[in-house]
ROVO-153290 format. One record per residue (C-alpha): residue in one letter; y negated, x negated, z. Coordinates in steps of 0.5 Angstrom, whole numbers, padded with zeros to 4 digits, always signed. Each point is the difference from the previous one (the first is absolute). Last residue first. Example, Ala and Ser with C-alpha at 12.3 -4.5 7.8 and 13.67 -1.06 7.14 Angstrom:
BEGIN
S+0002-0027+0014 A+0007+0002+0002 
//
This chain:
BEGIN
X-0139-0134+0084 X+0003+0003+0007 X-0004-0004+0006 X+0006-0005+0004 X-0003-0001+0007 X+0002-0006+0003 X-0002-0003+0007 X+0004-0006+0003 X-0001-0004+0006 X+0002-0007+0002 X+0001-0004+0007 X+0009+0001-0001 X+0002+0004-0006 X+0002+0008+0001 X-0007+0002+0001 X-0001+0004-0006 X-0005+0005-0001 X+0000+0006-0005 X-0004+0005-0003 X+0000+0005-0004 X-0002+0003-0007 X-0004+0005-0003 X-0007-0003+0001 X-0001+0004+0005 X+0007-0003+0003 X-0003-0006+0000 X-0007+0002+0003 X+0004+0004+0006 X+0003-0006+0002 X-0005-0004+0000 X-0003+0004+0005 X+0006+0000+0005 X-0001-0007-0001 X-0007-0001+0002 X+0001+0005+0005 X+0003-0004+0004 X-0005-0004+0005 X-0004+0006+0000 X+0005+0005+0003 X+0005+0005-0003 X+0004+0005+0004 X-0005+0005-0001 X+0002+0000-0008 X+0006+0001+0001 X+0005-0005-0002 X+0006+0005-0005 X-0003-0006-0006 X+0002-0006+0004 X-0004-0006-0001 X-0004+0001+0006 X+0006+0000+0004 X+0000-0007-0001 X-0006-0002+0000 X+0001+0000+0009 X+0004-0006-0002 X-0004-0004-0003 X+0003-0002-0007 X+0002-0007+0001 X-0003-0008-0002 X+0001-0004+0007 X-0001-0007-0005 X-0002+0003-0008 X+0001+0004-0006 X-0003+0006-0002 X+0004+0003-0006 X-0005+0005-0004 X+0004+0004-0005 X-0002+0004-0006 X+0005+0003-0006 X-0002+0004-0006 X+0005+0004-0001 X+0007+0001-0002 X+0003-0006-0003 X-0006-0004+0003 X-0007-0003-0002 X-0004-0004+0004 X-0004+0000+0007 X+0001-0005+0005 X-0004-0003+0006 X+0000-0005+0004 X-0002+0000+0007 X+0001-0007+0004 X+0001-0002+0007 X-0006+0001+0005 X+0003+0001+0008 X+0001+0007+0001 X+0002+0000-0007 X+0003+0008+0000 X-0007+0004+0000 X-0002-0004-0007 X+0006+0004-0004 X-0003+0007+0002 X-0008-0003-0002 X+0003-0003-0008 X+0004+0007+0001 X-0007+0003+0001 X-0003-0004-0006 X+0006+0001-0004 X+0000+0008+0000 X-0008+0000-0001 X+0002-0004-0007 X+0005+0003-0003 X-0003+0007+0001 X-0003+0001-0007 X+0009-0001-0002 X+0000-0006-0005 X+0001+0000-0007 X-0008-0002-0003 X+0002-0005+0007 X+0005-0002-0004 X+0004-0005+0005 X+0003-0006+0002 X-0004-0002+0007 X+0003-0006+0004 X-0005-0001+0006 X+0002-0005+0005 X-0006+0000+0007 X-0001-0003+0005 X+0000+0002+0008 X-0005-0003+0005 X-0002+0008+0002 X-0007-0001-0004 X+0003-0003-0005 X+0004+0007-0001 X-0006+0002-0002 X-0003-0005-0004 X+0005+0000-0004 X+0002+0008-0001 X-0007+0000-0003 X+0001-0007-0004 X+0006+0004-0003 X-0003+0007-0001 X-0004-0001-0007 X+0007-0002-0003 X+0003+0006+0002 X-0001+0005-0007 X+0003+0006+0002 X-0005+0004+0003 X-0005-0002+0004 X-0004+0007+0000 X+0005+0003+0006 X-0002-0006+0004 X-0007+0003+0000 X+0001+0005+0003 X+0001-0002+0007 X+0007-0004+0004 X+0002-0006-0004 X-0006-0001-0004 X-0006+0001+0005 X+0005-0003+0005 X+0000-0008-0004 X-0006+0000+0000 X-0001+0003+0007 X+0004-0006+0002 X-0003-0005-0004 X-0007+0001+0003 X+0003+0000+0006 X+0003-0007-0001 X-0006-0003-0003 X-0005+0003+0006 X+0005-0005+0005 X+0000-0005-0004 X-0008+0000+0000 X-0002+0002+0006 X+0005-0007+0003 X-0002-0005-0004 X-0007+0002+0001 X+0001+0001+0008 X+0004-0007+0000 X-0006-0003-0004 X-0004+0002+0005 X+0002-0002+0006 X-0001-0007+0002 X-0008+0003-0002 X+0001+0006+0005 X-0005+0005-0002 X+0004+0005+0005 X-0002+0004-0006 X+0005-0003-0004 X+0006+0001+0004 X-0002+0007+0001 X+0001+0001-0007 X+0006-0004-0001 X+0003+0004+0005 X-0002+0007-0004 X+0003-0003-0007 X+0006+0000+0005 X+0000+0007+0003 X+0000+0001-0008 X+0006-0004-0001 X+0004+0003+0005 X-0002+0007+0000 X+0001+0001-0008 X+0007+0001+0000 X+0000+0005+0006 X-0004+0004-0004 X+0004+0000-0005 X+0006+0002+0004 X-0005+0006+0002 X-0002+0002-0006 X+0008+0001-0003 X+0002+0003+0006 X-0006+0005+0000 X+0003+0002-0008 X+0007+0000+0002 X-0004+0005+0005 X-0002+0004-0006 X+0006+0001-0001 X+0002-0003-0008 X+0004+0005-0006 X+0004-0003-0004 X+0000+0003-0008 X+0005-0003-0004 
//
């Protein structure tokens, strides 16, 4: 299936990862200036904290390199060299990760991969206070059925991602904190399928997408 994708969709997408990487690199920058205050009682503290902070954005622009440019599109069926990726993370945002993966990736559609990472990151959105993301992908009557269940204290889909979720949602209408679901939903439907979220049970969210064998 053909989907189209606005270039604001595309501003949006920078713009969200932009806002990711502000946090942890504005630390790095602390760190530094901690250091070169030449405290001796501060020097460890300023390590501790460049270092931390440097890991966690490496690991968010990892994880986006994938989900969101080309390079996603090579990973394919085959998962397995995703897991430590989405680990690292969502260690990041003090959430843990269940991984059940039960497929061919031989049989598996080539945009698998891109499409878990950006529901891994939808999914991440719901735990305002960590909780674990499990993810699951195996074989159905129908298709191929994935789902990423975040689980956690307060977790709920925000509410301004709601509308984002609806295929009629102009594009004008959509901002940086939710145009990861909208943008997950036209990879799911690239994919010949759809996406679905289920926020029927109390502080856990639940992202599927069945892809046609």
């Amino acid at each position: 299936m053909d989907v189209q994708i606005d270039l604001r969709v595309a501003e949006l997408l920078a713009s969200r990862l932009c806002h990711d990487l502000v946090g942890p690199i504005g630390a790095v920058n602390n760190g530094m200036e901690l250091i070169e205050d030449e405290d001796p009682s501060m020097i460890d503290e300023a390590l501790k904290l460049t270092a931390t902070s440097a890991q966690q954005a490496a690991n968010t622009l990892q994880f986006f390199r994938l989900a969101y440019g080309m390079a996603g599109g090579r990973v394919g069926g085959d998962l397995s060299e995703l897991r430590d990726l989405v680990t690292r993370y969502l260690g990041s945002g003090k959430a843990s990760l269940g991984w059940s993966v039960q497929t061919d990736p031989a049989g598996a559609p080539e945009s698998l991969g891109k499409l878990v990472l950006n529901m891994v990151a939808l999914a991440a959105e719901t735990l305002p206070k960590g909780g674990e993301v499990s993810v699951a992908v195996s074989p159905g009557a129908t298709g191929l059925e994935v789902s990423v269940t975040a689980a956690g204290p307060g977790a709920k889909l925000r509410e301004e991602t709601a509308p984002a979720l609806n295929p009629d949602v102009p594009v004008g209408d959509l901002t940086p904190r939710n145009v990861q679901g909208y943008f997950t939903r036209i990879l799911a439907r690239r994919a010949g399928s759809d996406l679905t979220v289920d926020t029927a049970q109390s502080e856990r969210v639940v992202v599927s997408a069945i892809l046609p064998a």
